[in-house]
MIPA-930625 format. One record per residue (C-alpha): residue number from 0; z, x, y negated; residue in one letter. Coordinates in nm, 4 decimals, padded with zeros to 6 digits. Layout:
N
SITE    n         z         x         y  res
SITE  NUM         Z         X         Y    A
...
//
This chain:
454
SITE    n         z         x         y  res
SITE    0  -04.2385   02.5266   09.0787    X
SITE    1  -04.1584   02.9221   09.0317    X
SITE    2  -03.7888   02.8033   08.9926    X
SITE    3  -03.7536   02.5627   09.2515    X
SITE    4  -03.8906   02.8535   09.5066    X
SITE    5  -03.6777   03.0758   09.4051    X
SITE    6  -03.3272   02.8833   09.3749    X
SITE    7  -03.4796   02.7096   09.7461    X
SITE    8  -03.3735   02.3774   09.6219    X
SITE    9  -03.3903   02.0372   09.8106    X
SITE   10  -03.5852   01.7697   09.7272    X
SITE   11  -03.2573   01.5496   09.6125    X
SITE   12  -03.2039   01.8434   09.3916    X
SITE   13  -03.5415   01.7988   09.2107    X
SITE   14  -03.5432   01.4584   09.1964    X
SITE   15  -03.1854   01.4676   08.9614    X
SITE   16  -03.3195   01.7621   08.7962    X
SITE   17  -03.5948   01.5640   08.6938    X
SITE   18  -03.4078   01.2833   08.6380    X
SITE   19  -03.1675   01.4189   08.3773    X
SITE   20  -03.4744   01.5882   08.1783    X
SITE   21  -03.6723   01.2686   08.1516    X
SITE   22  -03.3676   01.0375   08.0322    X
SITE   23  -03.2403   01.3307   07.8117    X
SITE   24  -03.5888   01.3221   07.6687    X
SITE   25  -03.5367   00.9275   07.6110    X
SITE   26  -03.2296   00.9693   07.4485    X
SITE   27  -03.2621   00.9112   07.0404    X
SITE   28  -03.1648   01.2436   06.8678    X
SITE   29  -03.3532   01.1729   06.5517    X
SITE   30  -03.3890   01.0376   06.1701    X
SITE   31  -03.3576   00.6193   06.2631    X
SITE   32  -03.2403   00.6671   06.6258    X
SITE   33  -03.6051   00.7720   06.7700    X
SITE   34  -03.6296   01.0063   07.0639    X
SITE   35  -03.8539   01.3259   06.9829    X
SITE   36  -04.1759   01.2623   07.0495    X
SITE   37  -04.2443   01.4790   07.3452    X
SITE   38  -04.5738   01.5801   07.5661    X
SITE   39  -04.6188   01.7508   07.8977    X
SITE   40  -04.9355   01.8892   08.0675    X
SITE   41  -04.8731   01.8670   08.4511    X
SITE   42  -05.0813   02.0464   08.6839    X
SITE   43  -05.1271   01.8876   09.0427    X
SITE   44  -05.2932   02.2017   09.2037    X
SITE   45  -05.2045   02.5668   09.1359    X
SITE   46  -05.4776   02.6920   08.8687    X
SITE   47  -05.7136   02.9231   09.0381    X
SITE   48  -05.6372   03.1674   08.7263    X
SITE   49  -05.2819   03.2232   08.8027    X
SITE   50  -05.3058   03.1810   09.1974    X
SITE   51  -05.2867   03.5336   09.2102    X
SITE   52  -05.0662   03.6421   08.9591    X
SITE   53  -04.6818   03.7533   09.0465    X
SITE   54  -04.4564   03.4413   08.9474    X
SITE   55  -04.2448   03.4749   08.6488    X
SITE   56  -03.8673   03.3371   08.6948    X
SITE   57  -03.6333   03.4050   08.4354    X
SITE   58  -03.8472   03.6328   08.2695    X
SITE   59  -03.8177   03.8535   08.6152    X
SITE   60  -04.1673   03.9063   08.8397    X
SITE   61  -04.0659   03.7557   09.1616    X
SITE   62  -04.2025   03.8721   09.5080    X
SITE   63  -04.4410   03.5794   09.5538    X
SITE   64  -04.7396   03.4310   09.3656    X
SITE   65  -04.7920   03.1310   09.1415    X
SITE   66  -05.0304   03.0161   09.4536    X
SITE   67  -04.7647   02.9948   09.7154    X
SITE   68  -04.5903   02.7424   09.4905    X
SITE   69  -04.8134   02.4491   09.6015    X
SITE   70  -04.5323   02.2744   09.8076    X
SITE   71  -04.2991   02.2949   09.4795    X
SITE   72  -04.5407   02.1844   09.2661    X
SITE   73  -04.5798   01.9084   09.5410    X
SITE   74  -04.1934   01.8302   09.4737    X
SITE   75  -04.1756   01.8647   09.1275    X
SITE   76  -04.5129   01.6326   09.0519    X
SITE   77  -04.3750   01.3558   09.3308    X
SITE   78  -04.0229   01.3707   09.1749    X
SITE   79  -04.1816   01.3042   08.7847    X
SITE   80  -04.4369   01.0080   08.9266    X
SITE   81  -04.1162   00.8355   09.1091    X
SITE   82  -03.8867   00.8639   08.8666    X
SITE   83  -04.1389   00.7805   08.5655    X
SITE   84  -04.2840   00.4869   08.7619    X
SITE   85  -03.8759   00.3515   08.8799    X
SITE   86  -03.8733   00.2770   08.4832    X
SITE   87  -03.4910   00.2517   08.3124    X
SITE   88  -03.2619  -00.0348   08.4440    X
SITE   89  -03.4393  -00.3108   08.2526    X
SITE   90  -03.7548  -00.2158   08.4344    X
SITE   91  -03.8965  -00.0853   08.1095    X
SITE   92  -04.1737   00.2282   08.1389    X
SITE   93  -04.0341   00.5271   07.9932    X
SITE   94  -04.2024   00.5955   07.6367    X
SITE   95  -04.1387   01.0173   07.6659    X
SITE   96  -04.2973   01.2276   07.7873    X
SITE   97  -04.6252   01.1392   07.7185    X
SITE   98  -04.7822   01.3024   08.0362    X
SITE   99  -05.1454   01.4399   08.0957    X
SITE  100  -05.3386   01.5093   08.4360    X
SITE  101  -05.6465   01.7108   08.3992    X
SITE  102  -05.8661   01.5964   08.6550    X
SITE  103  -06.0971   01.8608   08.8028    X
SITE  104  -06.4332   01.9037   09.0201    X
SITE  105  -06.2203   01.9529   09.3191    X
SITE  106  -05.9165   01.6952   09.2559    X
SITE  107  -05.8296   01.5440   09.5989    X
SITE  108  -05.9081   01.1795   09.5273    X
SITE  109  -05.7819   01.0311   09.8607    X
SITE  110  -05.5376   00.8144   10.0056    X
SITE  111  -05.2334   01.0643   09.9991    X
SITE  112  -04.8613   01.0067   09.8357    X
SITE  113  -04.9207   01.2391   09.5332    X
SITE  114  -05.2339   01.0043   09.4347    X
SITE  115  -05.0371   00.6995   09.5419    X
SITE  116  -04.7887   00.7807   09.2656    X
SITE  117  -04.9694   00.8859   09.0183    X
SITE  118  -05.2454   00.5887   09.0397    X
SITE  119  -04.9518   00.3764   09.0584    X
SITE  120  -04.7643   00.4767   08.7448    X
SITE  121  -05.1565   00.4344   08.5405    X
SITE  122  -05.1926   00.0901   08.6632    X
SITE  123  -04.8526  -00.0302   08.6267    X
SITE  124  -04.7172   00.1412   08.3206    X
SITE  125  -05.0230   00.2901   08.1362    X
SITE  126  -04.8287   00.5798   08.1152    X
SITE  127  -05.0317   00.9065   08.2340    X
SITE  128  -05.3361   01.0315   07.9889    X
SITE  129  -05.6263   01.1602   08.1731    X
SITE  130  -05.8301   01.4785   08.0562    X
SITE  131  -06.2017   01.4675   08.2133    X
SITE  132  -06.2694   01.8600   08.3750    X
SITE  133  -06.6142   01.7621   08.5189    X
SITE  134  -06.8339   01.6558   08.2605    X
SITE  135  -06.6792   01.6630   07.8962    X
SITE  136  -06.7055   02.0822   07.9030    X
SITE  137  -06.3356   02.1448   07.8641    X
SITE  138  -06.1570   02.3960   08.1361    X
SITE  139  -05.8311   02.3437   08.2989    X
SITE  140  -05.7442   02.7106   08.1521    X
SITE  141  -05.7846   02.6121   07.8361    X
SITE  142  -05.4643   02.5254   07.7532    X
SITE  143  -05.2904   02.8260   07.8614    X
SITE  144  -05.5217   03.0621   07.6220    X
SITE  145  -05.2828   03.2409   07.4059    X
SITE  146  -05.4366   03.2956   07.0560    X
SITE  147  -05.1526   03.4898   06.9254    X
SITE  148  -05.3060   03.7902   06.6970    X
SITE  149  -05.6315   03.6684   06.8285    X
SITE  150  -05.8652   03.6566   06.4847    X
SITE  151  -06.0672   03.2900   06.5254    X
SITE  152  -06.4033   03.2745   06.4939    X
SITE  153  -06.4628   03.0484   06.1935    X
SITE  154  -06.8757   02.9899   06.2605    X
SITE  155  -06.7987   02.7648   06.5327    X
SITE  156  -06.5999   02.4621   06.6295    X
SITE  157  -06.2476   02.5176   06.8295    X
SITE  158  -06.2137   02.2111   07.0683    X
SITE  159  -05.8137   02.1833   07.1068    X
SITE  160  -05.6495   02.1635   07.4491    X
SITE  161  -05.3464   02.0026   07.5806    X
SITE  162  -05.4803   01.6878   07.5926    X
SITE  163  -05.5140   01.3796   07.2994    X
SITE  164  -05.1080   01.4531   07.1970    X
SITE  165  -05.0273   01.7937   07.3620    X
SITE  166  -05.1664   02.1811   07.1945    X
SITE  167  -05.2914   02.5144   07.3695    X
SITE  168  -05.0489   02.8202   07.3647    X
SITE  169  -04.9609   02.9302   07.0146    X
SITE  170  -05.1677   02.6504   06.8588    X
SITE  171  -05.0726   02.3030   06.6904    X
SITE  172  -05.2032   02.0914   06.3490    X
SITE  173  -05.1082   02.1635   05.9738    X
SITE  174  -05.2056   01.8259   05.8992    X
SITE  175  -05.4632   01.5123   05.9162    X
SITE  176  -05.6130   01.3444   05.5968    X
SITE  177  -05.7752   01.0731   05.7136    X
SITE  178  -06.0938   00.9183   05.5216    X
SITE  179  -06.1887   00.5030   05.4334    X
SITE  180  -06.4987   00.4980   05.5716    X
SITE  181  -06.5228   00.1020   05.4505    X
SITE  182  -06.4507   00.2001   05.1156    X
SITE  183  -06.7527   00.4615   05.0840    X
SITE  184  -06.9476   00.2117   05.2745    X
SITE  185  -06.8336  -00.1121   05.0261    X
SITE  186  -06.9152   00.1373   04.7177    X
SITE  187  -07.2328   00.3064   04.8309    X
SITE  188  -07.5475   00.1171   04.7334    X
SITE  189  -07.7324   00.3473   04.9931    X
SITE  190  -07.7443   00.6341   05.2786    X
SITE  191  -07.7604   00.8903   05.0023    X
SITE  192  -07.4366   00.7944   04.8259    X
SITE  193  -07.2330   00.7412   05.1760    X
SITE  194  -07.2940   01.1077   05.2076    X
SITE  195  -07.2328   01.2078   04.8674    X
SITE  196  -06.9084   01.0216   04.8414    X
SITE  197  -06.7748   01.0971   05.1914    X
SITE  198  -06.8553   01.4827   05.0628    X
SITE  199  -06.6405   01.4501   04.8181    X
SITE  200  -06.3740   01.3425   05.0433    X
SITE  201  -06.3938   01.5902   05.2670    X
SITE  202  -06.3907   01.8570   05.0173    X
SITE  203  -06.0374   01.6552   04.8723    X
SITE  204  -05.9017   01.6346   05.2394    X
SITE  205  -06.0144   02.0297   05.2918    X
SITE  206  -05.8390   02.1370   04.9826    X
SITE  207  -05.5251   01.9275   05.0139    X
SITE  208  -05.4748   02.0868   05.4322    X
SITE  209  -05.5079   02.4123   05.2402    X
SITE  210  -05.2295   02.3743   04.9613    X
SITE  211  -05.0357   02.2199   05.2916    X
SITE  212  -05.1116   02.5495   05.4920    X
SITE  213  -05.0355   02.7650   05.2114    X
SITE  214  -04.6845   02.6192   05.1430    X
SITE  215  -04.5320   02.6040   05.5468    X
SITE  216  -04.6853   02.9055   05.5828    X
SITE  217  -04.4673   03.0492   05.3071    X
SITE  218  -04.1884   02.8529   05.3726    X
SITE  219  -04.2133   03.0293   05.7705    X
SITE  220  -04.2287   03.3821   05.6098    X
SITE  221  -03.9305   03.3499   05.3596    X
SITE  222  -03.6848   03.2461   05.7091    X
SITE  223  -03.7194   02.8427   05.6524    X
SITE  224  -03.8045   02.7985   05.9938    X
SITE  225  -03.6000   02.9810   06.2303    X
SITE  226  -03.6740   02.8291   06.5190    X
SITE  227  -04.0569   02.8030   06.4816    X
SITE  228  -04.0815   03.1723   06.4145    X
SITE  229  -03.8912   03.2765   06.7806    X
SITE  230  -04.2346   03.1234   06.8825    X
SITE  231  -04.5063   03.1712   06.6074    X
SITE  232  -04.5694   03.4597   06.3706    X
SITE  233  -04.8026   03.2528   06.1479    X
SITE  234  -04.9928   02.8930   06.1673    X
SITE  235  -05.3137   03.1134   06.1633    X
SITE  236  -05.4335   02.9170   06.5026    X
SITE  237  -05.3170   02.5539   06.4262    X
SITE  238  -05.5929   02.3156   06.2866    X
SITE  239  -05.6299   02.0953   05.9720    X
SITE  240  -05.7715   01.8229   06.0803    X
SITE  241  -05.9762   01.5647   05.9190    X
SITE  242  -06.0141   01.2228   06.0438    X
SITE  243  -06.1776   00.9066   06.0406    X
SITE  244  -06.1259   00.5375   06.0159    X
SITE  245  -06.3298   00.1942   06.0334    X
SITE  246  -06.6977   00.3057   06.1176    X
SITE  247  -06.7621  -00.0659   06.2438    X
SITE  248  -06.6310  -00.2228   05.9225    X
SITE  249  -06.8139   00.0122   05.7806    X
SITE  250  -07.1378  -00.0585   05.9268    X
SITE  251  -07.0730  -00.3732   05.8538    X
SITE  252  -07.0396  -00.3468   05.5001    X
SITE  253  -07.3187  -00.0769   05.4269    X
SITE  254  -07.6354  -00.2678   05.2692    X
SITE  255  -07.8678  -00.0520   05.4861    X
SITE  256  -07.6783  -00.1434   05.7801    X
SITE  257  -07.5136  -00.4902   05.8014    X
SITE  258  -07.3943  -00.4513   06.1284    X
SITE  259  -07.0920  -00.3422   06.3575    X
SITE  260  -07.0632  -00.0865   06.6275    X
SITE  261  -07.2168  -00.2724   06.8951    X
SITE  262  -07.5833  -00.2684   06.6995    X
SITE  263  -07.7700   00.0492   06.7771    X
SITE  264  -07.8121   00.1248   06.4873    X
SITE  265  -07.5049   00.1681   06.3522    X
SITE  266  -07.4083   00.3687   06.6276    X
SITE  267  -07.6525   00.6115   06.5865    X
SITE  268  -07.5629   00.6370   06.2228    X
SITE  269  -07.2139   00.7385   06.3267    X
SITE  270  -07.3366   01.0300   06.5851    X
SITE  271  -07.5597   01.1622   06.3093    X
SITE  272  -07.2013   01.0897   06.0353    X
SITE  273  -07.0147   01.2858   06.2913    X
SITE  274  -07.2795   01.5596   06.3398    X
SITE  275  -07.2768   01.5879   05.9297    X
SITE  276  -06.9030   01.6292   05.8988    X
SITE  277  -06.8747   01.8904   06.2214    X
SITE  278  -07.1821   02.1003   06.0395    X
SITE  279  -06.9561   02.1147   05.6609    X
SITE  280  -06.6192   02.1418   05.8891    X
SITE  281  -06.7653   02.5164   05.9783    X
SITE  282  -06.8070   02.5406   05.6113    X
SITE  283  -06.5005   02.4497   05.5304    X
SITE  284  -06.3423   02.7455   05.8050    X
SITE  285  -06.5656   03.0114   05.6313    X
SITE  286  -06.5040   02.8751   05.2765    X
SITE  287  -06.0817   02.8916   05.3492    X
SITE  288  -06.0848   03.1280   05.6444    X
SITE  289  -05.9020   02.8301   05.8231    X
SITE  290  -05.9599   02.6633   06.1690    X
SITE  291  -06.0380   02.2872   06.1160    X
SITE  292  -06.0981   02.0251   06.3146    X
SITE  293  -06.2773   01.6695   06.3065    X
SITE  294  -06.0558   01.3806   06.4717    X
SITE  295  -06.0047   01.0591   06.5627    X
SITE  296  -05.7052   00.9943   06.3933    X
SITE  297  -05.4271   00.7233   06.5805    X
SITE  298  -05.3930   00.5349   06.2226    X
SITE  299  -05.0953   00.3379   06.3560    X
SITE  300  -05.0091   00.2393   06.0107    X
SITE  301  -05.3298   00.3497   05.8308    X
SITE  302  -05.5758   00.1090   05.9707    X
SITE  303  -05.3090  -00.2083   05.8279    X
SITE  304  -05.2626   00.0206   05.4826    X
SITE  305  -05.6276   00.0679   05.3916    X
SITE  306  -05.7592  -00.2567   05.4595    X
SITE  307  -05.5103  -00.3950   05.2366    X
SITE  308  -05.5711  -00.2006   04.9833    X
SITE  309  -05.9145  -00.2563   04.9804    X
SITE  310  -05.8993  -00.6285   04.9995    X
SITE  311  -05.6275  -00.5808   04.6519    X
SITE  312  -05.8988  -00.3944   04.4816    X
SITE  313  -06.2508  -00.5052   04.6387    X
SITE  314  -06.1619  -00.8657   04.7352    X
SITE  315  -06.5519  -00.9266   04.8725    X
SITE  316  -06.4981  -00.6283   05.0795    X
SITE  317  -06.4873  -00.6953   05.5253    X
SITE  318  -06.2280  -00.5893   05.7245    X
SITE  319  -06.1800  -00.6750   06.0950    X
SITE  320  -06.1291  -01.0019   06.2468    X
SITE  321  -06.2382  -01.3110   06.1368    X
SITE  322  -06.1889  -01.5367   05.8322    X
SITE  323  -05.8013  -01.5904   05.7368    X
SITE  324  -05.6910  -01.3101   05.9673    X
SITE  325  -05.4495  -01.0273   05.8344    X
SITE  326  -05.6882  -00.7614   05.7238    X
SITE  327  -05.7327  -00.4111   05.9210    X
SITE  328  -05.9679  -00.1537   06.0468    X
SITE  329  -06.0409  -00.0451   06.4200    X
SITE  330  -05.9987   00.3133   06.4534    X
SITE  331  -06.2154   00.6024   06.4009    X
SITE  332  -06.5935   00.5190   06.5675    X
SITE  333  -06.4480   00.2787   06.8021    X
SITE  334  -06.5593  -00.0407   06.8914    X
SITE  335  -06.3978  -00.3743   06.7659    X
SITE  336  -06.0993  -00.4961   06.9252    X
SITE  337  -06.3051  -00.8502   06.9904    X
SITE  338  -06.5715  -00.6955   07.1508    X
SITE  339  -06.6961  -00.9063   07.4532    X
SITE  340  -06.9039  -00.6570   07.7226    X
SITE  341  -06.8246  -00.5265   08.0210    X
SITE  342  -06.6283  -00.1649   08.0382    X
SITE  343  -06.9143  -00.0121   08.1449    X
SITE  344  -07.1063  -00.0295   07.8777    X
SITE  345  -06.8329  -00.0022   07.6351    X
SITE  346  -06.8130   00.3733   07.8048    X
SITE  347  -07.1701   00.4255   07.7908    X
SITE  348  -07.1332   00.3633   07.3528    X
SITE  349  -06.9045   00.6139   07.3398    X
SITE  350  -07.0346   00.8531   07.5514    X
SITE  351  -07.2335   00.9762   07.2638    X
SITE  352  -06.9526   00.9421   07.0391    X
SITE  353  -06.6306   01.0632   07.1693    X
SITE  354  -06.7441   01.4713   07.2822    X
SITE  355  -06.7983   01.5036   06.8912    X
SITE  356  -06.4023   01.4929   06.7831    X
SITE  357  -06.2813   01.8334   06.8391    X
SITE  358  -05.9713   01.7943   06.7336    X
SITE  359  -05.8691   01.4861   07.0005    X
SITE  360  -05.9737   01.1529   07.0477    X
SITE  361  -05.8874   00.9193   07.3296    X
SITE  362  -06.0471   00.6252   07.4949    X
SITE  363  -05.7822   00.3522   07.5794    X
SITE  364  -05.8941   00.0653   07.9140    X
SITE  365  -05.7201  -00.2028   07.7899    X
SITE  366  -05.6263  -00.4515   08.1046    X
SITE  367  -05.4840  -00.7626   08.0950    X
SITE  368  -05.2659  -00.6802   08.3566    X
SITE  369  -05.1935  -00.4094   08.6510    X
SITE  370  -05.3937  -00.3696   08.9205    X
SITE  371  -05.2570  -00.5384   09.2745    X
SITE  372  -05.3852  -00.2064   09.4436    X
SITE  373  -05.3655   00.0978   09.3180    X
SITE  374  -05.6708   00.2245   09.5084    X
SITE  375  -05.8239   00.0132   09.2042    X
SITE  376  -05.7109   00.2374   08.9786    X
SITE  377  -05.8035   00.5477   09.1092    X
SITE  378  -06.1206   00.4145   09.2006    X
SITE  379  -06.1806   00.3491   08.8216    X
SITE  380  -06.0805   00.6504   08.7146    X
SITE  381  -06.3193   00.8521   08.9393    X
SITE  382  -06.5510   00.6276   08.7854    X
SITE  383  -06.5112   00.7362   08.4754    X
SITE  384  -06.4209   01.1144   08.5300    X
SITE  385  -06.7297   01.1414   08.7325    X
SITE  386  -07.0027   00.9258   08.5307    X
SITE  387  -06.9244   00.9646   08.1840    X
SITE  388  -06.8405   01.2681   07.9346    X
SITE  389  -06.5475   01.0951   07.7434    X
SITE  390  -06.2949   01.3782   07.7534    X
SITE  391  -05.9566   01.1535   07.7330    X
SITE  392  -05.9010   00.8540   07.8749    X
SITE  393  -05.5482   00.5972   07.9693    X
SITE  394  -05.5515   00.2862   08.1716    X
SITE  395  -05.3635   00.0443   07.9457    X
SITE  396  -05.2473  -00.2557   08.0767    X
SITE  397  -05.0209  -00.5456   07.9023    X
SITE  398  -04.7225  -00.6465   08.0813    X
SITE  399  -04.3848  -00.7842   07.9747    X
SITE  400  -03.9672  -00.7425   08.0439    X
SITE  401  -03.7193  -00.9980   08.0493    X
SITE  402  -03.3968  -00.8867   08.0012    X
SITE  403  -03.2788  -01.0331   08.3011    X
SITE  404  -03.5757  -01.0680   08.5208    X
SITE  405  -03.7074  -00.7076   08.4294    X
SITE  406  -04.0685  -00.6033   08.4836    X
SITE  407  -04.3442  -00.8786   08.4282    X
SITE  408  -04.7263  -00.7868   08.4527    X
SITE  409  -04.9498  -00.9475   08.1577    X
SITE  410  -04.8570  -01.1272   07.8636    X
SITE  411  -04.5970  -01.3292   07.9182    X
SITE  412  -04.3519  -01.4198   07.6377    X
SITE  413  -04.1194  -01.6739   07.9040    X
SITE  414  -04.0402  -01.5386   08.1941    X
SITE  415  -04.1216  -01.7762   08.4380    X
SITE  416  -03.8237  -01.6789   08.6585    X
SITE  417  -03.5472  -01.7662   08.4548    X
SITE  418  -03.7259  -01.9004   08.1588    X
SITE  419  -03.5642  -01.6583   07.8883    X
SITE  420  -03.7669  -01.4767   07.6669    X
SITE  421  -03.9657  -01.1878   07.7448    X
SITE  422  -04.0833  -00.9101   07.5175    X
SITE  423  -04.5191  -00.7932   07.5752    X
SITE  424  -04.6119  -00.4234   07.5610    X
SITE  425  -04.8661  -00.2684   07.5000    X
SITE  426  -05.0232   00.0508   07.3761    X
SITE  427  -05.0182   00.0523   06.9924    X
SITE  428  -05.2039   00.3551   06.9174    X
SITE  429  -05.0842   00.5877   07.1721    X
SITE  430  -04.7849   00.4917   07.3390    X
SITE  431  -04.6327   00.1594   07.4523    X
SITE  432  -04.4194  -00.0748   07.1793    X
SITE  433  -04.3040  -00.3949   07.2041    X
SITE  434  -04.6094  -00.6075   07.0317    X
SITE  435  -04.3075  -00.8039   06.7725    X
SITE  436  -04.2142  -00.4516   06.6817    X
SITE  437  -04.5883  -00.3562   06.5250    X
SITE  438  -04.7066  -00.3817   06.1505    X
SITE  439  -04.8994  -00.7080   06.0928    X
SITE  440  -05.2680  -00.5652   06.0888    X
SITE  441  -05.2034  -00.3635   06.4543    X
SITE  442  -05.0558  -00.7302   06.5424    X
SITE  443  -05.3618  -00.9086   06.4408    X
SITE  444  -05.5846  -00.6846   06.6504    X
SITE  445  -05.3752  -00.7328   06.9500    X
SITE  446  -05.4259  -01.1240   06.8742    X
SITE  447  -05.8173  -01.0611   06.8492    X
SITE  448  -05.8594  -00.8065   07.1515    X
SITE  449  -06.1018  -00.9029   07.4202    X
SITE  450  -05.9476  -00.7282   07.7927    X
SITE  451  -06.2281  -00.5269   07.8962    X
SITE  452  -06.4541  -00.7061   08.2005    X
SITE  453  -06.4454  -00.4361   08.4858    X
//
């Protein structure tokens, strides 16, 4: 916004500003023709700890402040939501950036053409993550904290900021090992042995992040990564995170619990397994002299990979899914993809759950479709940001695109304009892939998942 004030330039000019970053961004320029995998944080009011501060352009303090920049921001946010939510000429969403809104005690929530946007682009793309500023305990300043040459304080937990994909100033991951919670489960003839073994795989997984840390942090010393270290003197604020998978196949195959994550019980086995592991996390920080941090790892391809694995060696063990499906686990302390009640109370389980991960976790509203209003959407969303302490959250609706017809909502795999064939998204563990394109257990629990009931 700085910049835009300063050059005085036109809407028009924005909008193909933001035009060019955001198919530049979209443009493949990796290993296998991917486009980097990129994140943004977008503030949609100036934050009351730089309204007062000299703006910075071009490295130069300018005359004004950050807080007579609303009216750019204004154009800068209203240029990203239109040309985000205009999609590329097939009518497909654009997959990068991955953009999150941190939505405040104060956030404006009425009819206005910011909010009409922005709701807009959640219920018809899925595209914007949401970070909860009223009741999960995070700050909107978080994420601007610079840690540089700040020693951390390793007898307490570091929640990350930036959102579920995006880091704080100066921060970022080492690494994620994530741990079979089925397996311990399957092996462990009681409570006492699920903690023994999962011990011992958390002291693995903290030992492994610190041979990790120990070689990039040489290889950044000895020049190997030139372009990190214009930004970062050392990796002495990133996390090593350890991660989850399958609590409700793993309640479901632990003899003194025989149930999934919708039974009490199980649940409240996982808030006290999460409690453990965020208690010998600390240890692990004053044992190394490391941060680390407990997450809810994506497992894209981990949730298929276990579960197969498992079913080589333990054939008797349960997966998810029913009989003669193509095994998998649901992700971190989730509930099951089939699960049947209303969104409400899905929200309510993991109210208890989610504020535990401190090194992100994400709760996904899957929708069969997009809204037909998008006062719907935003009405949901204050819902949620205002009754519940889940930190991050997405709407996530199906929808399809025919290659001639464009933009379909739902699943539709014939377009029922021209009757060729139409390709279903949907969010695969964090961002939206065509459903053919997925490995065969994430395809399964697409087959099996229940839409939730609003």
């Amino acid at each position: 916004a700085p910049f835009v004030k300063a050059d005085n330039l036109s809407y028009d000019r924005v909008k193909k500003c933001m035009e060019a970053f955001v198919f530049g961004v979209n443009t493949p320029s990796r290993w296998g023709t991917q486009a980097p995998f990129s994140h943004i944080s977008l503030d949609l009011m100036i934050p009351e700890d730089m309204a007062e501060q000299k703006a910075i352009v071009g490295g130069k303090e300018m005359e004004f402040t950050y807080g007579e920049c609303q009216k750019e921001l204004d154009m800068v946010d209203r240029a990203f939501l239109e040309t985000m939510l205009e999609g590329d000429a097939s009518g497909l969403g654009f997959q990068y950036p991955i953009p999150s809104y941190g939505l405040t005690p104060d956030f404006d929530w009425s009819d206005n053409e910011r909010n009409r946007l922005l709701f807009s682009l959640a219920s018809h793309y899925g595209t914007p993550y949401f970070t909860n500023y009223v009741r999960s305990g995070l700050t909107p300043g978080d994420v601007r904290i610079s840690y540089e040459g700040v020693t951390p304080d390793f007898h307490k937990l570091r929640s990350k900021a930036g959102g579920f994909f995006g880091f704080g100033e100066h921060t970022g991951s080492i690494g994620v090992v994530t741990i079979n919670l089925p397996r311990i489960a399957y092996q462990s003839k009681d409570e006492t042995e699920f903690y023994e073994r999962l011990d011992e795989m958390m002291d693995l997984a903290a030992r492994s992040l610190r041979i990790k840390r120990e070689v990039i942090s040489n290889l950044l010393t000895n020049g190997l990564y030139p372009y990190t270290a214009c930004y970062l003197s050392d990796f002495s604020n990133h996390l090593s995170s350890i991660g989850v998978i399958g609590m409700n196949e793993a309640g479901l195959n632990a003899p003194w619990l025989g149930e999934g994550m919708e039974s009490e019980k199980t649940r409240e086995f996982a808030v006290a397994m999460l409690n453990h592991m965020r208690e010998r996390i600390v240890g692990y920080q004053l044992e190394y002299g490391d941060l680390y941090g407990l997450e809810a790892t994506p497992a894209e391809s981990a949730t298929y990979r276990f579960a197969m694995l498992d079913k080589e060696k333990y054939p008797g063990i349960r997966t998810a899914g029913h009989e003669g499906d193509v095994p998998y686990y649901t992700n971190s302390t989730k509930l099951p993809a089939d699960y049947d009640g209303t969104l409400e109370k899905a929200l309510e389980h993991q109210d208890r759950l989610q504020p535990l991960y401190t090194a992100g976790t994400v709760f996904h509203v899957y929708m069969e479709r997009e809204f037909d209003d998008w006062k719907k959407a935003r009405d949901l969303l204050h819902s949620i940001t205002t009754g519940h302490d889940i930190p991050y959250y997405t709407l996530s609706p199906v929808y399809s695109i025919c290659q001639s017809c464009g933009y379909l909502p739902g699943r539709q795999n014939v377009c029922p304009k021209c009757g060729g064939r139409a390709d279903v998204y949907s969010r695969i563990a964090g961002y939206y892939r065509p459903v053919h394109d997925w490995n065969e257990g994430k395809a399964q629990e697409f087959k099996n998942r229940i839409m939730y009931r609003m």
